[in-house]
N, C-alpha and C positions, 0 to 999 in steps of 0.2 A: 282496538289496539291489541297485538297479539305479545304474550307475554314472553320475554327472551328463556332462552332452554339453553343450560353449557351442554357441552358438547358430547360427555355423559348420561347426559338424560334425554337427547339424541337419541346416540345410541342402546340407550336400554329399554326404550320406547319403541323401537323398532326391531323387530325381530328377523326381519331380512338382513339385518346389518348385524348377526350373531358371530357370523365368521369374522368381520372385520372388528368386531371388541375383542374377540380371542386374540385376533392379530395384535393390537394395542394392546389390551393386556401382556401377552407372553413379551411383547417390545421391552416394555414397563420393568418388567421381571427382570429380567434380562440386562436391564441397563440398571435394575439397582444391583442386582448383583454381582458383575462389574465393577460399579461404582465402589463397591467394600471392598473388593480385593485388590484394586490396583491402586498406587501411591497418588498422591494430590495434584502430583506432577503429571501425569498419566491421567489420569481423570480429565482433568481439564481440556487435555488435546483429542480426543476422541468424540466422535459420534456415531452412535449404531444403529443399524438398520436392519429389520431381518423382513427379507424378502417372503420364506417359506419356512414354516415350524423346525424345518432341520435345518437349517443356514441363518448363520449372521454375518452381516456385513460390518466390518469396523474401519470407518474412517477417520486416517490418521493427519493429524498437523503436519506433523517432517516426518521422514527416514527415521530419525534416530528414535522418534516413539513409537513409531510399527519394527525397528529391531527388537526393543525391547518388551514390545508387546509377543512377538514371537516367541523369542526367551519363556516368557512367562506365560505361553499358552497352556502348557500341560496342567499346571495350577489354576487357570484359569477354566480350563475344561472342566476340572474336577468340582470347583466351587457352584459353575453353572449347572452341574447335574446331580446337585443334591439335591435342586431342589427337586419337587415331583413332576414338576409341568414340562421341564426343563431338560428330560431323560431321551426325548427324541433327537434332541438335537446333536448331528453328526459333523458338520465343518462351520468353521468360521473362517473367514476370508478378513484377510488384512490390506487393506489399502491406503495407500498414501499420498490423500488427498481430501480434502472434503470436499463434501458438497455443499454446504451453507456457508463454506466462507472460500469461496471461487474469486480469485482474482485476477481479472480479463487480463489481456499481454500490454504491454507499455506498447503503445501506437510513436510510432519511428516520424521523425521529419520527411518530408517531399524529398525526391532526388531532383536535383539540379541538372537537365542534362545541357551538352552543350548544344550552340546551333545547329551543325552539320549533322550530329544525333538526333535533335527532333525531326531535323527534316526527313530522314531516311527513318523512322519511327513511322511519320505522317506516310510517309509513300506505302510502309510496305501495309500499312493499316486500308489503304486506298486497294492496292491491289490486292489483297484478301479478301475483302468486302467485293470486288466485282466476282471474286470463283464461289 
C-alpha cells in the first residue's frame, strides 16, 4: 500500500517539477498580496492567475470589480513589488470573467414552425444533400 504525498511533497520530491513550484509559489505570493490590499468586497470576487513571471491574470465577478480594480491598480502594482520575488513582474491584465465559476447560456424552447415552413425546411434540406 503506497503512502498518500499532498501535493507539496510532490512537488518538492521532484526536482523536474522546480519550475512549476516557482510557478505556484510566486501564484501564492501574489495572491496573498492581493488579498491585503484590496477590500473584502474585492477579495471575494477575484481569482488570479499568472501565466508567466511577468503577467497576472485577474479574473473578475462583474464589470464593476474589474472598474475598480483598475482604479486601484497603481496601488496595487506598488504593494506587489515590494515584495522581492515580485520585482519582475510588468502587466496585469484585468478580466471580467471567471473561469471557475462559468455559467453555460440558458438553452431557449424548440421553435414551432408552421406546416408550410417544415415542408419547404424538409425540401430544401432534400436538395442540398443531392449537391
Amino acid at each position: 500500500m503506497s503512502k498518500e504525498k499532498s501535493i507539496g511533497e510532490v512537488l518538492k520530491s521532484h526536482n523536474e517539477l522546480d519550475l512549476l513550484r516557482t510557478r505556484l509559489n510566486f501564484a501564492n505570493l501574489i495572491g496573498t498580496v492581493l488579498k491585503q490590499c484590496l477590500p473584502r468586497a474585492i477579495k471575494e470576487g477575484i481569482e488570479v492567475i499568472v501565466p508567466t513571471p511577468n503577467r497576472v491574470t485577474i479574473f473578475t465577478k462583474n464589470q464593476v470589480i474589474g472598474a475598480k480594480l483598475r482604479q486601484m491598480l497603481p496601488t496595487i502594482m506598488r504593494n506587489i513589488q515590494r515584495e522581492e520575488v515580485c520585482v519582475m513582474l510588468e502587466t496585469v491584465d484585468i478580466k471580467v470573467s471567471s473561469p471557475l465559476h462559468y455559467e453555460p447560456r440558458r438553452s431557449y424552447r424548440s421553435i414551432q414552425h408552421k406546416q408550410h415552413t417544415s415542408l419547404f425546411i424538409k425540401k430544401m434540406k432534400a436538395h442540398l444533400s443531392e449537391n
